[in-house]
N, C-alpha and C positions, 0 to 999 in steps of 0.2 A: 280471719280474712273475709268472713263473708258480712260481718258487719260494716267495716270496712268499703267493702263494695256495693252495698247499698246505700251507705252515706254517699260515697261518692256518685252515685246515680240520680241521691234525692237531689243532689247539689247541683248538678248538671244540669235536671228538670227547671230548678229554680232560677240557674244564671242564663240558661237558654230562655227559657220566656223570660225573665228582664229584658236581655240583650236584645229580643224581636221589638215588644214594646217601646226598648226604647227607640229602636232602629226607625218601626215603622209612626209612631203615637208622633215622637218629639223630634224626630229625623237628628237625632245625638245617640248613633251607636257605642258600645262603650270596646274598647279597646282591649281587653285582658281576656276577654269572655269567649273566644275564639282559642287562644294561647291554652289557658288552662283547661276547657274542657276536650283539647285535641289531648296533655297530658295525662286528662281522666280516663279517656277512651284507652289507653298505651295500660292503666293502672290496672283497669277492669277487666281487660284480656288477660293481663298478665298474673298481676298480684291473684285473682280469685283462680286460675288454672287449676291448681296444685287440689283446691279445697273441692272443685267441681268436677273432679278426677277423683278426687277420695271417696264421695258420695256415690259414682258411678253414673253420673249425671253428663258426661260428653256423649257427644254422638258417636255411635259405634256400630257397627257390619259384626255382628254377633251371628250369622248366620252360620259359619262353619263350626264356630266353638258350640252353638247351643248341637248342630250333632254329633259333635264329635263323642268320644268316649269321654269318662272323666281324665283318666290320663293324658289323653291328646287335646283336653281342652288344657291343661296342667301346661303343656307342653307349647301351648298357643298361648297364653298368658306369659309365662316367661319368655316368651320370641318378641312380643309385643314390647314389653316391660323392658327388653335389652336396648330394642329400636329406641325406643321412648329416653331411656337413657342417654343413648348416645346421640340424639337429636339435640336434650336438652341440654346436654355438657358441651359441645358445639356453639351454642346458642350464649349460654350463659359466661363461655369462654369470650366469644365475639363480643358478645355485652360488655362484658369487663373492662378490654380494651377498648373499648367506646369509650365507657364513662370515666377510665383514668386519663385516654387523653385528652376528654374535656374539660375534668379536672386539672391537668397538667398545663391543660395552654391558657385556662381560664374563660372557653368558650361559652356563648351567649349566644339566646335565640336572637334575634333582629326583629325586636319588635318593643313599643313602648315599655313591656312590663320586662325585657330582659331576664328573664328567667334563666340562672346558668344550667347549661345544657348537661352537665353530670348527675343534675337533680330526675329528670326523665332517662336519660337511659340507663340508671343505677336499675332501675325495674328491672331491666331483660338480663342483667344476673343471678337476681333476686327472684323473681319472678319464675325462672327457668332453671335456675337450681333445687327450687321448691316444689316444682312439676315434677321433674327429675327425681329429688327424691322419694317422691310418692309414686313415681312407676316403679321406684327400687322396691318398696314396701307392697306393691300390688302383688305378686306371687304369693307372698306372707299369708295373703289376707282371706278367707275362707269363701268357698264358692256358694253366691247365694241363690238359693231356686228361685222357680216364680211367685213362691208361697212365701219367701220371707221378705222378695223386693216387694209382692204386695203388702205382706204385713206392713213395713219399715212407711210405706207411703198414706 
């Protein structure tokens, strides 16, 4: 995923300065350049979540857990991990029923490049089921000191 999300970022860079130059240079904006990279933005939040979560790379209020005991930090990580869960399964419920009934009615953005609309919100199932299972997986996964998050970096 996280290849993935830098492509779509190097791509963004690229069709954003087109789309200015040409806005500004030859006064001929181009028309898709807006559509798709508001759908790269929806990709980059989403689809890279799950992987930016795994690394332990989100923003986090780590202040109670770093004093707590070990078991009460044990005990904060699963509370966290449950929330997390059931945020994403929520999310990626609601998603679903987005993108099937976009699917179902054959909705389309309203815009030259028509893009059907099951194509972008298929993410926030995907995307939020994938979070989800990596907060499932975070209790699992071994508590690292400061000595190993600075190793790892």
């Amino acid at each position: 995923m996280q290849a993935g999300g830098v492509a779509a970022l190097a791509f963004m860079a690229i069709t954003v300065t087109y789309d200015a130059l040409m806005r500004y240079l030859f006064a001929a904006p181009t028309s898709w350049s807006l559509e798709i990279n508001s759908f790269l933005v929806v990709y980059l939040a989403l689809m890279t979540a799950a992987d930016v979560e795994r690394r332990g790379d989100h923003i986090g209020i780590t202040f109670l857990k770093d004093a707590a005991s070990p078991v009460a930090a044990r005990v904060i990580t699963v509370l966290i991990s449950l929330v997390g869960i059931g945020f994403c399964s929520v999310l990626a419920y609601r998603g679903y029923l987005m993108a099937h009934d976009a699917w179902s009615y054959g909705e389309r953005v309203s815009s030259s490049f028509g893009t059907p609309n099951w194509i972008p919100y298929s993410m926030l199932p995907i995307g939020f089921t994938l979070l989800g299972l990596q907060f499932a997986l975070n209790p699992f996964r071994p508590r690292m000191t400061d000595e190993k998050v600075n190793a790892v970096v």
